[in-house]
N, C-alpha and C positions, 0 to 999 in steps of 0.2 A: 493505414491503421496506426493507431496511436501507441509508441512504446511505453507497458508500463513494469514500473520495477518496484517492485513491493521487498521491505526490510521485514524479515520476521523472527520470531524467538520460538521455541518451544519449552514449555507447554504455551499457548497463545490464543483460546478461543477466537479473541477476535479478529487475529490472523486466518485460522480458518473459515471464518465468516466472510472474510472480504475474499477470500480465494474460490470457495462456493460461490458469490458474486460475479465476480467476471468467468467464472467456468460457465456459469447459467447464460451469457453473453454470450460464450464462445469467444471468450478474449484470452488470448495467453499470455502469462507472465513473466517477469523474471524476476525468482524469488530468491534475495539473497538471506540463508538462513544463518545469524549472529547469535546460535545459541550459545557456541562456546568462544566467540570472537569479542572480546569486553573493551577491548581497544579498538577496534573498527565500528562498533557499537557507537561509544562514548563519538569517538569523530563523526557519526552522520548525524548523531544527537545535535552537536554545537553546529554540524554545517546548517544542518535543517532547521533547529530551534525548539524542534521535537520531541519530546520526551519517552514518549510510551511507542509501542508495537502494537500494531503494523504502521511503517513507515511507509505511505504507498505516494508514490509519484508516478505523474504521466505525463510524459513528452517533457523530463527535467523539472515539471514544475510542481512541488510539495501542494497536494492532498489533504494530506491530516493524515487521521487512521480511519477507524471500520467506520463510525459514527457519522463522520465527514461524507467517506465514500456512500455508506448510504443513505442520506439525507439529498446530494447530489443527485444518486438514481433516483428517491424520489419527486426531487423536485424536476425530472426529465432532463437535467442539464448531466448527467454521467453520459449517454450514448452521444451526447456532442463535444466531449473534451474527446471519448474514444474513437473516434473519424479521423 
């Protein structure tokens, strides 16, 4: 099973969308929440290149956020990065 690690903010609709997503999977996450973290934020932003939340990676390798993830599901390739 594929580790995935999702960065999120509150408030974050689209945080919650992608979390409803792999919940409907039955995939577990780990959700690191950077509401009031602005400096750990700021450094996964430049690691990643990433701007907005949800930061979601799986298996180390940057995703995107909700739009990504599900454009991946449904192009059928999401339940093959998560194997």
């Amino acid at each position: 099973m594929a580790k995935v690690i999702m960065y999120t903010r509150v408030p974050c609709p689209y945080c919650v969308s992608a979390k409803r997503l792999f919940s409907a999977k039955g995939i577990q996450i780990e959700e690191i929440d950077l509401t009031n973290d602005w400096d750990q934020l700021d450094a996964i932003k430049e690691k990643t290149g990433w701007q907005t939340v949800p930061i979601i990676l799986i298996d180390g390798k940057l995703i995107g956020g909700y739009d990504d993830l599900k454009a991946l599901d449904q192009a059928g390739r999401l339940d093959i990065l998560l194997k």
